[in-house]
C-alpha positions as a printed Julia matrix, in Angstrom:
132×3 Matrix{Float64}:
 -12.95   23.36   -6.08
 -10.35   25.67   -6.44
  -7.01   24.55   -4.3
  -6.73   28.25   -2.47
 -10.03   27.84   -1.13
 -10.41   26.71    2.38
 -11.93   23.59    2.77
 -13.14   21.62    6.34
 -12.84   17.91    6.48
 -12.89   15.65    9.2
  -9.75   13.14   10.17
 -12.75   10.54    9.38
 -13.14   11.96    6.35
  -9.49   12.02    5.43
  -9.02    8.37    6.46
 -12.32    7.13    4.57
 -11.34    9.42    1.27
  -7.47    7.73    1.7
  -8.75    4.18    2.33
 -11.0     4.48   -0.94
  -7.87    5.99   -3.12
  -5.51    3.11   -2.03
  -8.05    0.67   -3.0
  -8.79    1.51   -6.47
  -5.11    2.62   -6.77
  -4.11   -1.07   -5.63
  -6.33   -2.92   -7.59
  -4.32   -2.65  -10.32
  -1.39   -4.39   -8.95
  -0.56   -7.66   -9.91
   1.84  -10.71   -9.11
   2.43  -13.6   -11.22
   4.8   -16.49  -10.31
   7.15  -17.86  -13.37
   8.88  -21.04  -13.01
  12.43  -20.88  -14.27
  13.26  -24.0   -16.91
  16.84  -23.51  -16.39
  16.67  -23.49  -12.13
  13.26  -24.42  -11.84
  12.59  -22.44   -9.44
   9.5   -20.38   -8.94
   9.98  -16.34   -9.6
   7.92  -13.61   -8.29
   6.83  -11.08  -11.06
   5.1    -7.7    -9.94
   3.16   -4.98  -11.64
   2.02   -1.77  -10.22
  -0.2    -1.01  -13.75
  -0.64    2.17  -14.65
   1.54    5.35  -14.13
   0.08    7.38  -11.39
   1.12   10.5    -9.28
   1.67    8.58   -6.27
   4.9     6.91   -4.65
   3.93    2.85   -4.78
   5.96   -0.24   -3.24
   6.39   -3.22   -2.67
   8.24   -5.11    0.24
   8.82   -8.64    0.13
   8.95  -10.82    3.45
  12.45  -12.27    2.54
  13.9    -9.05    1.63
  12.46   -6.27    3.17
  15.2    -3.44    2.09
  15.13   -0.33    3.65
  12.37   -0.29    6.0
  11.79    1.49    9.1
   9.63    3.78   11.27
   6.07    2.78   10.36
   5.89    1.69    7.53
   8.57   -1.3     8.89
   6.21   -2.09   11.92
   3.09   -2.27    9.43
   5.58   -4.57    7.35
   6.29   -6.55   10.34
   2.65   -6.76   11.22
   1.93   -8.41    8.53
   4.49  -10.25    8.59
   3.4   -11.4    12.38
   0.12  -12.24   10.87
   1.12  -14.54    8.05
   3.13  -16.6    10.48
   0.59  -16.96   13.02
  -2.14  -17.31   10.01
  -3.99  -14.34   10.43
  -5.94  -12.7     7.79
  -4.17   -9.2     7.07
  -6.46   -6.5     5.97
  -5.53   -3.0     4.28
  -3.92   -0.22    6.57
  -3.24    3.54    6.52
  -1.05    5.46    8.59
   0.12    8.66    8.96
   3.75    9.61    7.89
   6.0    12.34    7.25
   3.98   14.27   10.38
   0.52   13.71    8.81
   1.3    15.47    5.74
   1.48   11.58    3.4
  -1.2     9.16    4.0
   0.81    5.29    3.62
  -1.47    2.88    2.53
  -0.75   -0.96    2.43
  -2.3    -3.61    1.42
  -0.95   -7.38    1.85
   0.61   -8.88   -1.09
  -0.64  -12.52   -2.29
   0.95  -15.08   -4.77
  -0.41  -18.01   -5.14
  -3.01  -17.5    -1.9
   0.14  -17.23   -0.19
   0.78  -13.61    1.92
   4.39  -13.05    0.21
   4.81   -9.3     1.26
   2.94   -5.73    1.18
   2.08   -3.28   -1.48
   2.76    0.47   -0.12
   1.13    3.55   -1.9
   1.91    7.41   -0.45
  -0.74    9.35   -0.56
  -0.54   13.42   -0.31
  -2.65   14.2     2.38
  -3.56   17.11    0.24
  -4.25   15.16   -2.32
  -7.28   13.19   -0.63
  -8.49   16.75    1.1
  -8.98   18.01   -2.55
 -10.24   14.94   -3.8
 -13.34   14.96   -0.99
 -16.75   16.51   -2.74
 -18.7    18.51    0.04
């Protein structure tokens, strides 16, 4: 489909297209925990794999750097939910007044919930993306 072309989709649509993206976008990340002969202490390696177009993250608990707005309460959610041993499950919000699509996903080392993996997603990007 051409990208002029006028094209209806439904939030749903938007949301289930976005949800999908992240996913298979995410799956791809890795984390891998070294242990340091010198300190022997345990370090946190990540990967986001392969290049794509989109903006990718990754926030851990014990340094959170510059969050804020939503994608620091989705941070702190999670957060919340590793604390009070809740299962966290993928999210997408809105941002940037709908136009990016901020998907997270919890990040896990070891079993252990150690932070969240962040992926902005042109809403534009999932509109053309969705077959009619």
């Amino acid at each position: 489909m051409e990208a002029r072309e006028i094209k209806v989709v439904s939030d749903a649509e938007i949301v289930e297209r976005a949800m999908e993206m992240g996913k298979a976008i995410a799956q791809d990340f890795m984390v891998t925990v070294v242990r340091e002969p010198l300190s022997e202490t345990d370090v946190i390696n990540t990967d986001f794999g392969p290049d794509s177009i989109y903006q990718k993250h990754r926030y851990f608990f014990d340094d959170p750097e510059d969050l804020n707005g939503k994608a620091l309460q989705v941070f702190e959610a999670y957060l919340y939910n590793r604390e009070n041993d809740i299962e966290s499950e993928p999210n997408l919000q809105k941002i940037n007044n709908g136009i990016v699509l901020y998907y997270t996903t919890p990040m896990y080392a070891d079993s252990v919930i150690v932070g969240m993996w962040a992926i902005e997603i042109p809403r534009k990007n999932v509109v053309l993306s969705i077959k009619n």
